[in-house]
FIGUKOL-393696 format. One line per 8 residues: number of its first residue (from 0); their letters; for each residue x, y, z of C-alpha. Coordinates in steps of 0.5 Angstrom, whole numbers, always signed. Example, Ala and Ser with C-alpha at 12.3 -4.5 7.8 and 13.67 -1.06 7.14 Angstrom:
2
0) AS) +25/-9/+16; +27/-2/+14
***
This chain:
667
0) XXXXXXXX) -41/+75/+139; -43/+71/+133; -36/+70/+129; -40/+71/+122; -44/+77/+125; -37/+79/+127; -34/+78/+121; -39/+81/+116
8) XXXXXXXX) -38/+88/+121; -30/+88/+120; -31/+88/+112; -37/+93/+112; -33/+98/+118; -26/+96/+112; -30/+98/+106; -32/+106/+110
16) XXXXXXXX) -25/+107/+112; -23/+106/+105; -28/+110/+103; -28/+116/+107; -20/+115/+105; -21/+116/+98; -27/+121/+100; -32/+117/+97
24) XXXXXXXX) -38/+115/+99; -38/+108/+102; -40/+104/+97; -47/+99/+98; -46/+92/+99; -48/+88/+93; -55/+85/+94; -56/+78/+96
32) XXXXXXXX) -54/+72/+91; -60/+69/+88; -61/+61/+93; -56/+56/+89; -56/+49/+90; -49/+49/+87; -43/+46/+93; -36/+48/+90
40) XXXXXXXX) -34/+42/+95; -38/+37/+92; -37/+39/+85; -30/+39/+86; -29/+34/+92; -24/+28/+93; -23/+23/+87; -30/+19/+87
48) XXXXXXXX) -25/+13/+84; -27/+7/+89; -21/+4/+89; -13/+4/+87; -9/+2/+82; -8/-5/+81; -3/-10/+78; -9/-11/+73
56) XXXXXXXX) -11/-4/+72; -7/+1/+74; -7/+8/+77; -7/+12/+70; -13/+7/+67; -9/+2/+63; -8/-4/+63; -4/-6/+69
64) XXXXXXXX) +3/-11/+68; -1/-17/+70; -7/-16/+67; -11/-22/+63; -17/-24/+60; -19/-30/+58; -20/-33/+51; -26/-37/+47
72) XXXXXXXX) -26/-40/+41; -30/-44/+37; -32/-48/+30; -39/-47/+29; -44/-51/+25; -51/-49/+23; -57/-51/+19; -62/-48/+17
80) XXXXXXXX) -70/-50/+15; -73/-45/+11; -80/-48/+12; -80/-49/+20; -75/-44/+21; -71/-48/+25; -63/-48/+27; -59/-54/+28
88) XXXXXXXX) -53/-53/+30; -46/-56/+33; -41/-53/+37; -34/-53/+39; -32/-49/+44; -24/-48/+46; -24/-45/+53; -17/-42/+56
96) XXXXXXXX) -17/-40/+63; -11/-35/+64; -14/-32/+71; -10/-33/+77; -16/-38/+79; -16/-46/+77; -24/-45/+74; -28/-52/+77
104) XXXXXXXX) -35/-50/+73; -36/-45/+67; -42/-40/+66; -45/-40/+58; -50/-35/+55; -56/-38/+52; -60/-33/+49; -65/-35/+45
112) XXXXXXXX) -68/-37/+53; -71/-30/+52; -77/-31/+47; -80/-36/+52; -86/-36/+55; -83/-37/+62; -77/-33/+61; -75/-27/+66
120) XXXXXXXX) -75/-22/+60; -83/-23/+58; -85/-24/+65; -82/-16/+66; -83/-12/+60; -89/-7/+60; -95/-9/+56; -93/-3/+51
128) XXXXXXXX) -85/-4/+51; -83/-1/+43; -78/-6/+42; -82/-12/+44; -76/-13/+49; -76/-20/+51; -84/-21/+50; -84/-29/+49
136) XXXXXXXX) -88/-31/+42; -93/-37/+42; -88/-42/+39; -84/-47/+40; -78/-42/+42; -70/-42/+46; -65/-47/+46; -66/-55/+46
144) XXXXXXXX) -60/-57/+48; -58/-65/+46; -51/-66/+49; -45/-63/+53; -39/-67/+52; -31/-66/+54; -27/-67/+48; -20/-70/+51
152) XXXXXXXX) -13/-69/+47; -14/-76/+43; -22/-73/+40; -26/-77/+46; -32/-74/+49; -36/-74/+55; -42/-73/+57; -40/-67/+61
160) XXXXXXXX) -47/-65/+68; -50/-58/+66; -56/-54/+69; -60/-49/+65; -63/-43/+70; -68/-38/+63; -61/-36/+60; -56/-38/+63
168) XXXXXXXX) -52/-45/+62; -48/-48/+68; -43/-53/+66; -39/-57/+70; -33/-60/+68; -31/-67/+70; -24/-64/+72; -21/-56/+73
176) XXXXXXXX) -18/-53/+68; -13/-49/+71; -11/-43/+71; -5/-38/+67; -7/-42/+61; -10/-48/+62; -16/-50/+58; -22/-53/+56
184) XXXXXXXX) -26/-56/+50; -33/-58/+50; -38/-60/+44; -45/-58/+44; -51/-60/+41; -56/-55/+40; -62/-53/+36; -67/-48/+37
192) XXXXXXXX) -73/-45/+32; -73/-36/+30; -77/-31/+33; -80/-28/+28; -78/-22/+32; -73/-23/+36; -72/-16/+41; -70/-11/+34
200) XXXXXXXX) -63/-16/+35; -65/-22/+30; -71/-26/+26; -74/-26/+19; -77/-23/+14; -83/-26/+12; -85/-27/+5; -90/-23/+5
208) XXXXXXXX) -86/-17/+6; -80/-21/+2; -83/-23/-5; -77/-27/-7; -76/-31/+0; -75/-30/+7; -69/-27/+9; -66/-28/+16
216) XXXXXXXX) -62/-25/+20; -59/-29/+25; -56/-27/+32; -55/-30/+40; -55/-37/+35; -51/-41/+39; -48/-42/+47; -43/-36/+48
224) XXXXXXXX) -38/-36/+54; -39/-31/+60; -34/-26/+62; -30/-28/+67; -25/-22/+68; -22/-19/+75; -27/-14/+77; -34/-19/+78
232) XXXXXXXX) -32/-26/+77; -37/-30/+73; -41/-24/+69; -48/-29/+69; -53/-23/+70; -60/-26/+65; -61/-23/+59; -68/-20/+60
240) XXXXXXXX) -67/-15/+53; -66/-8/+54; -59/-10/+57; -54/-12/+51; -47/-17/+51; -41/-18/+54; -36/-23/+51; -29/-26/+50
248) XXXXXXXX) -25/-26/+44; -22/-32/+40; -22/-34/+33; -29/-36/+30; -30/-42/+25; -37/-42/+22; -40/-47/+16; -47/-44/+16
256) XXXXXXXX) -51/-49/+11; -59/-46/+8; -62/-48/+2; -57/-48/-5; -62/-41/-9; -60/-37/-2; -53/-34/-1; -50/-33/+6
264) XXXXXXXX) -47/-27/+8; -43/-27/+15; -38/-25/+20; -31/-25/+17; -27/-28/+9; -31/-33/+5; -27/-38/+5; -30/-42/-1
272) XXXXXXXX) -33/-37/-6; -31/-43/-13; -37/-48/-8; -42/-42/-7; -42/-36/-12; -42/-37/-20; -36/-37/-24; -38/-29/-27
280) XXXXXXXX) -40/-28/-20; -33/-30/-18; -29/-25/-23; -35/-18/-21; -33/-20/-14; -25/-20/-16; -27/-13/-19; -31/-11/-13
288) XXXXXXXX) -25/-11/-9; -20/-6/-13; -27/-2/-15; -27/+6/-11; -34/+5/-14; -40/+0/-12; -40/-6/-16; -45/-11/-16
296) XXXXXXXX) -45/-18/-16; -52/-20/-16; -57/-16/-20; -64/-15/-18; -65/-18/-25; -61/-24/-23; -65/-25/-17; -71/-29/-20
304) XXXXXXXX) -66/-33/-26; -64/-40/-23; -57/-39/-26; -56/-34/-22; -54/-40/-16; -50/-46/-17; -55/-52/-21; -54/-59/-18
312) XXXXXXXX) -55/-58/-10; -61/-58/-5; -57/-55/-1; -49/-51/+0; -44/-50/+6; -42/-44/+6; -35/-43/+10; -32/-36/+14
320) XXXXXXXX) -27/-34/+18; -26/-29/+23; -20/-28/+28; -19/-24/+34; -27/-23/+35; -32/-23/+41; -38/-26/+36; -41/-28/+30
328) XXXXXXXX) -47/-27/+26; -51/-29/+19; -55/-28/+15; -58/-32/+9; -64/-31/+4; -67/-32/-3; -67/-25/-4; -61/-22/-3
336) XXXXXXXX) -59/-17/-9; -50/-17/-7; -46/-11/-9; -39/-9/-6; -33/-5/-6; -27/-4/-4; -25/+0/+3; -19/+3/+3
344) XXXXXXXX) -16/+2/+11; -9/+6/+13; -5/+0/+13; -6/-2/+6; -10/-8/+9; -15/-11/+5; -22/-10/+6; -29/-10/+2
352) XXXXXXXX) -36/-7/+4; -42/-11/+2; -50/-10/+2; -55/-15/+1; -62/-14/+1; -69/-15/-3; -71/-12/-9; -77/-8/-4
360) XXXXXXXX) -70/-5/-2; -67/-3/-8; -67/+5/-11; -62/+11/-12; -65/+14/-5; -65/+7/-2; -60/+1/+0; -57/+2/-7
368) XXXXXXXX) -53/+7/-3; -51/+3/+3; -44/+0/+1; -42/+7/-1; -44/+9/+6; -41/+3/+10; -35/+4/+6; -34/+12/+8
376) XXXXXXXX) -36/+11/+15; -31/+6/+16; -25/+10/+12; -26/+16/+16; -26/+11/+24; -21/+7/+21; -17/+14/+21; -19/+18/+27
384) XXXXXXXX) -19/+13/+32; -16/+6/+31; -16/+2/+24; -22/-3/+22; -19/-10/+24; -24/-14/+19; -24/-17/+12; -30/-16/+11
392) XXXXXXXX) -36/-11/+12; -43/-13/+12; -49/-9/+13; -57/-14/+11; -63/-11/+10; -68/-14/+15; -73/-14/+20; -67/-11/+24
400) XXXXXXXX) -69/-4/+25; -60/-4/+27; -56/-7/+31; -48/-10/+31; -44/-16/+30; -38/-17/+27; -36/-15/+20; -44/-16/+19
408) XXXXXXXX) -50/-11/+21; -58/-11/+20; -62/-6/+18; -68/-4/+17; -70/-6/+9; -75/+1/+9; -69/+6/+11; -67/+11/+7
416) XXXXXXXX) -62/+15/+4; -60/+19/+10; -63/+15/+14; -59/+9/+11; -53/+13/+12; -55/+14/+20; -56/+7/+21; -51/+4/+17
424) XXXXXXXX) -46/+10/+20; -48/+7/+27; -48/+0/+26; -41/+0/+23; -39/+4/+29; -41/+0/+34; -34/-3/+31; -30/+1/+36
432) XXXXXXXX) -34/+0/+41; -36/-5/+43; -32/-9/+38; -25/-7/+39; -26/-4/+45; -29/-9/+48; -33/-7/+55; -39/-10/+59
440) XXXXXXXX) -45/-7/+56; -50/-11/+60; -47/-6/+66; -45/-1/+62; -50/+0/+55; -47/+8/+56; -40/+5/+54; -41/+2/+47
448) XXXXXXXX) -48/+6/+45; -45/+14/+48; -39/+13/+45; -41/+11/+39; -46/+17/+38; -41/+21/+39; -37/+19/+34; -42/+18/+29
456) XXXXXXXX) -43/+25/+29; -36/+27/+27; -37/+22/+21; -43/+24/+19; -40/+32/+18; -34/+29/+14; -39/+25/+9; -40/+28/+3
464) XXXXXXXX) -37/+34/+5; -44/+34/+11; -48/+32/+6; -53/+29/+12; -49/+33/+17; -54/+37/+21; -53/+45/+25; -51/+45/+32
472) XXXXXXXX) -58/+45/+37; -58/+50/+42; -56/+46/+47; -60/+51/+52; -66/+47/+49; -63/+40/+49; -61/+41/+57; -69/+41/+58
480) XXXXXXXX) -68/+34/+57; -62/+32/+58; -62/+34/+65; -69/+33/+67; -70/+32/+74; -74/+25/+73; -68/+22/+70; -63/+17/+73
488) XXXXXXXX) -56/+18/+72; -52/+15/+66; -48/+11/+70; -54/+6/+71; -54/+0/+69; -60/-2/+63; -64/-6/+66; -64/+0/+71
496) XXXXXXXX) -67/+4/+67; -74/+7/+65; -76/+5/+57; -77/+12/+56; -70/+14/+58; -65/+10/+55; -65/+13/+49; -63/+19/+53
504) XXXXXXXX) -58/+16/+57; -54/+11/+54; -55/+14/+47; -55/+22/+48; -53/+25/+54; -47/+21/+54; -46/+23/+47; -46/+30/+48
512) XXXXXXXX) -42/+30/+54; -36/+27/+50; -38/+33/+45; -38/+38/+50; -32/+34/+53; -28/+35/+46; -31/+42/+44; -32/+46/+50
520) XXXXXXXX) -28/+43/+56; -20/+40/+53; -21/+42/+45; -21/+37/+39; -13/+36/+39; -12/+35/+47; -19/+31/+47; -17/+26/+40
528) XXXXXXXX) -10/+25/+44; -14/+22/+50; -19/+19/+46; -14/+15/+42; -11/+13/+48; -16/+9/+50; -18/+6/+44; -11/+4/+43
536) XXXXXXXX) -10/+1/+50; -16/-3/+51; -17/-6/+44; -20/-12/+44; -20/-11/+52; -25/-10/+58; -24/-4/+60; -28/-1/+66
544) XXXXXXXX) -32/+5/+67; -25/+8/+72; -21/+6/+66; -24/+10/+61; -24/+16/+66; -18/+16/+69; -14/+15/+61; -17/+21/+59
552) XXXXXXXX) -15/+24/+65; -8/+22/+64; -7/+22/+57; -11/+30/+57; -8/+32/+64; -13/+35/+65; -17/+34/+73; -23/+32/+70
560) XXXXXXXX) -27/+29/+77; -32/+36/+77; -35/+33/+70; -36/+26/+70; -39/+27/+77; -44/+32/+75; -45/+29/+68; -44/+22/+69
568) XXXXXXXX) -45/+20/+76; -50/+25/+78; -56/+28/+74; -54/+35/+75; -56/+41/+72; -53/+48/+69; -56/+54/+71; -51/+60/+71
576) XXXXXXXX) -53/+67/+72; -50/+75/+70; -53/+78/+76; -49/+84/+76; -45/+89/+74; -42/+96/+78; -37/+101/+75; -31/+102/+80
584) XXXXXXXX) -32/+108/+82; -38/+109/+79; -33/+111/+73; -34/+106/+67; -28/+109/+64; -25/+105/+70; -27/+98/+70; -33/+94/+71
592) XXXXXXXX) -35/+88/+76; -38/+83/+73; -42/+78/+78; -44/+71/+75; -48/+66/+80; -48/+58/+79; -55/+56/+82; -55/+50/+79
600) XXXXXXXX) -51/+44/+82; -47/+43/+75; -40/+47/+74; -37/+48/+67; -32/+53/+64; -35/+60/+63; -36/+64/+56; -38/+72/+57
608) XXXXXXXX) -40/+77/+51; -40/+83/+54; -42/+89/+48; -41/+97/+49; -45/+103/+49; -40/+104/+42; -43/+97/+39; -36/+93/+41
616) XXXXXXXX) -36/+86/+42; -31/+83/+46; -31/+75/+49; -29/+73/+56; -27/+65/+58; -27/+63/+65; -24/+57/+67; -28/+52/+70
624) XXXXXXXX) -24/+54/+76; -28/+59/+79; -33/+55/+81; -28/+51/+85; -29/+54/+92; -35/+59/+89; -43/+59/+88; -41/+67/+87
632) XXXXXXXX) -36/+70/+82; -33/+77/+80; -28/+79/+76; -26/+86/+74; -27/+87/+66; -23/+92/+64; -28/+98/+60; -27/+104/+57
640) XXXXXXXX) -35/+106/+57; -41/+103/+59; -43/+96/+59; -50/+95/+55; -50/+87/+56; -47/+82/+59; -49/+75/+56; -46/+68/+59
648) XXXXXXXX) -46/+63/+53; -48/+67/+47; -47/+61/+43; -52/+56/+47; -47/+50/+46; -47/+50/+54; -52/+45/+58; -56/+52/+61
656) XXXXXXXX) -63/+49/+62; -65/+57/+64; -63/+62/+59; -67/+67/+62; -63/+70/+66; -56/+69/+63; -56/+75/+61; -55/+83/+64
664) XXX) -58/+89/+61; -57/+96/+62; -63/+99/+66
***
């Protein structure tokens, strides 16, 4: 006989005799269960993890006890022609290999290849692309490199084999550098011409749109060491724009000279305020750095009165210094009106927030308010998660619509009040990701751009007691397209991505999932706990994918594995149905069964509003744990009348794409 035939006559034949002996008629089956694609061994399967612990990484997601990353260091000197808009530069590169591997060759970043007519980027980005990804411009555009040469202890140099392959420089070394600690120096000559607009991540402004001077915003300026860590080697992928940067750290000297009317803003502590600043301009910068209050240093007034620059020189060097840092960036202009104020860091560590922009900028609703709005942001994260490790923070109005460097960011010179508020917050929070917390955006954007719209959103509630905040959505509308069918997972590379989606994935779908992770899944105290965790462990770090999951498994001691495999490994959906509720005995003074189905794929922790016929509303959590072996669950409510409605989600803050049937009416 059929086993499951079998199987289903034994139940009903039970259920008659229990029935007959409580003299009662049989009571019928429930009605077949709604087709689910929901498997509770997929959801809940073994770990996905691809790998054990290591001595470099271990099981629980720290670093292991021999965990190590190599470190580069450079002294950084640029020029810049504000007629031709060309850059000369001079490199010194110190480059430590603390791998286990002696290293023969290196591989160096040469992003400005990008802009190129022959690049790969323009030969790939579609005719309609909204960023201008990697589209060349007709100008004279990357990197002329003039010379590589090997520094010896005593100074010497030698001219050190290179080969450029679009964005990326080979460099052989005329001997190892060997491994745990062994190092390199290398001298570069270089120069290369601004893109006007260089992928929404660099350029200039031009005199037509800044009436006092151009204004540029200068990034990717100058050759960057690959990464070469324990889980790929060289990470040489091309730079083809969509995908952001992965770099090492190391302490950054830069001597950055522009034409003496413009003033320099960059990376890190000017270290030569008596040679580039006035002597009044010198005592409102002292202020600045005790003031609560925005303090301005150079006025919209000032901008157009030559005494508002030193006299005397065609040209001044501006010098700057920042350490334990994965890049630094520039900007410099005519136009720049400069105000400033103090931040107040946990520590008592000193800190200034600065703004520099034209006057097209300025107003009360405008860039007047940017140092205010960087110097909240950067309060509230330094407190929440890790302290802010700069002496400075910069945010420049350009041609930039946003983007992030170290100490310094550029944004949009038309944003706006809360729109400026957005763009700084996000900017600035790209500090702890991928600043701090230094992971591979070119394979992972989600790891840096999710992350930090996540907590942009608990910065912007706290800012002005919610003066930008906005109410919650209704997530059930929010999952229409955060779940589409056509999407690709979140853990997919950029370049991997549809243009139209990665706003989608690496910004909002990984950034709800850590909403949904702290509000709805672990609770604010035990998610903040494990998040922090992470942070602290992999401060200027390279943490991986498996790193971060496997941390906040450990920290939360919470099996996580059904959520990042639905939400992150996989484009999963959420769709939960009240398909059902019979009395006990067809007696509702004796308890009610409720069934729920999963139809979708996705599992989640289940919230039910059950209200009475007498108008009592009573609230039900479920755990996630009963879709761990069920696309089908009932559970006895313990009624005293009849029920009205069962609804499941009544707050709409679960990602259930089909509310039609989340709730069961009485008939």
């Amino acid at each position: 006989m059929n086993l499951k035939l079998m199987a289903g006559l034994s139940t009903a034949f039970m259920m008659a005799v229990a029935a007959v002996n409580a003299q009662q008629a049989p009571t019928p089956p429930p009605a077949a269960a709604p087709a689910s694609d929901y498997s509770y061994h997929e959801a809940f399967g073994p770990p996905f993890y691809t790998k054990n612990g290591t001595e470099f990484r271990a099981a629980d997601g720290q670093p292991g006890a021999k965990y190590w990353q190599n470190r580069a260091d450079y002294s950084l000197a640029a020029t810049l022609d504000d007629k031709s808009n060309l850059i000369t530069g001079s490199e010194v590169l110190t480059y430590t290999n603390n791998s286990p591997q002696n290293l023969s060759f290196l591989w160096m970043q040469l992003d400005q290849n990008l802009f190129k007519l022959d690049s790969r980027g323009t030969a790939i980005v579609p005719p309609t692309g909204s960023r201008n990804w990697g589209r060349g411009e007709a100008f004279d555009a990357g990197y002329k490199i003039k010379s590589v040469k090997a520094v010896d202890a005593k100074g010497g140099t030698t001219d050190v084999k290179f080969l450029i392959s679009d964005t990326r420089m080979q460099v052989f070394l005329p001997k190892q550098v060997t491994a745990n600690g062994g190092n390199v120096k290398l001298k570069i000559e270089y120069s290369f011409v601004s893109p006007n607009y260089g992928s929404d991540r660099m350029g200039y402004l031009d005199d037509k749109k800044s009436k006092n001077g151009k204004i540029y915003t200068v990034a990717q300026w100058y050759p960057r060491m690959c990464v070469y860590d324990d889980v790929m080697g060289w990470n040489t992928q091309p730079y083809t724009g969509p995908g952001e940067f992965y770099l090492e750290y190391g302490d950054f000297d830069l001597s950055i000279t522009a034409p003496a009317n413009h003033i320099v803003v960059a990376s890190g502590e000017l270290l030569n305020p008596t040679e580039v600043y006035t002597p009044e301009q010198q005592k409102r910068w002292a202020q600045a750095a005790t003031s609560e209050k925005t303090v301005v240093i150079r006025s919209a007034a000032e901008v157009t009165d030559p005494k508002s620059r030193p006299a005397g020189k065609a040209t001044l060097t501006w010098r700057f210094k920042i350490k334990n840092a994965r890049d630094a960036s520039w900007a410099s202009s005519a136009a720049f009106i400069i105000d400033a104020a103090k931040m107040d860091l946990p520590s008592g560590k000193k800190s200034i927030a600065i703004s520099a922009y034209p006057v097209e900028s300025d107003g009360q609703d405008a860039w007047s308010r940017s140092t205010e709005y960087v110097k909240k942001s950067i309060e509230y994260n330094s407190a929440k998660w890790f302290e802010f490790p700069y002496p400075a923070a910069t945010a420049v109005a350009g041609i930039v619509g946003g983007m992030e460097y170290p100490g310094i960011v550029f944004c949009g010179y038309t944003a706006k009040k809360g729109g400026l508020w957005g763009v700084n917050d996000h900017e600035f929070g790209h500090t702890w990701f991928p600043m701090i917390v230094g992971s591979n955006e070119r394979l992972y954007g989600w790891m840096d751009e999710g992350f930090n719209t996540f907590i942009n959103t608990l910065s912007t509630a706290d800012f002005n007691n919610g003066e930008y905040n906005r109410k919650a959505g209704d997530m059930h509308k929010t999952a229409l397209v955060l779940t589409r069918p056509e999407l690709e997972p979140v853990l997919s590379q950029p370049a991997n991505l549809k243009e139209k989606n990665t706003g989608i994935l690496l910004y909002f779908k990984p950034g709800v999932g850590l909403t949904l992770l702290r509000e709805q899944i672990l609770g604010p105290e035990r998610f903040d706990f494990a998040f922090q965790t992470y942070i602290k462990r992999w401060a200027f770090k390279h943490p991986t994918p498996d790193d971060f999951f496997r941390t906040m498994e450990n920290a939360s001691g919470e099996s996580l594995q059904w959520f990042w495999r639905g939400w992150f490994l996989n484009n999963w959906r959420l769709d939960v149905a009240v398909s059902d509720v019979k009395y006990v005995d067809n007696d509702a003074t004796k308890g009610a069964m409720i069934t729920i189905d999963n139809l979708g794929k996705l599992a989640m922790p289940v919230t039910l509003e059950v209200k009475t016929k007498s108008g009592k509303v009573d609230r039900l959590k479920l755990p996630v744990e009963v879709w761990e072996r069920n696309a089908t669950w009932t559970f006895k409510y313990p009624s005293t009348e009849e029920i009205e409605s069962v609804t499941y989600d009544p707050d709409k803050v679960l990602p259930d794409y089909n509310p039609d049937n989340n709730v069961w009416t009485k008939k």
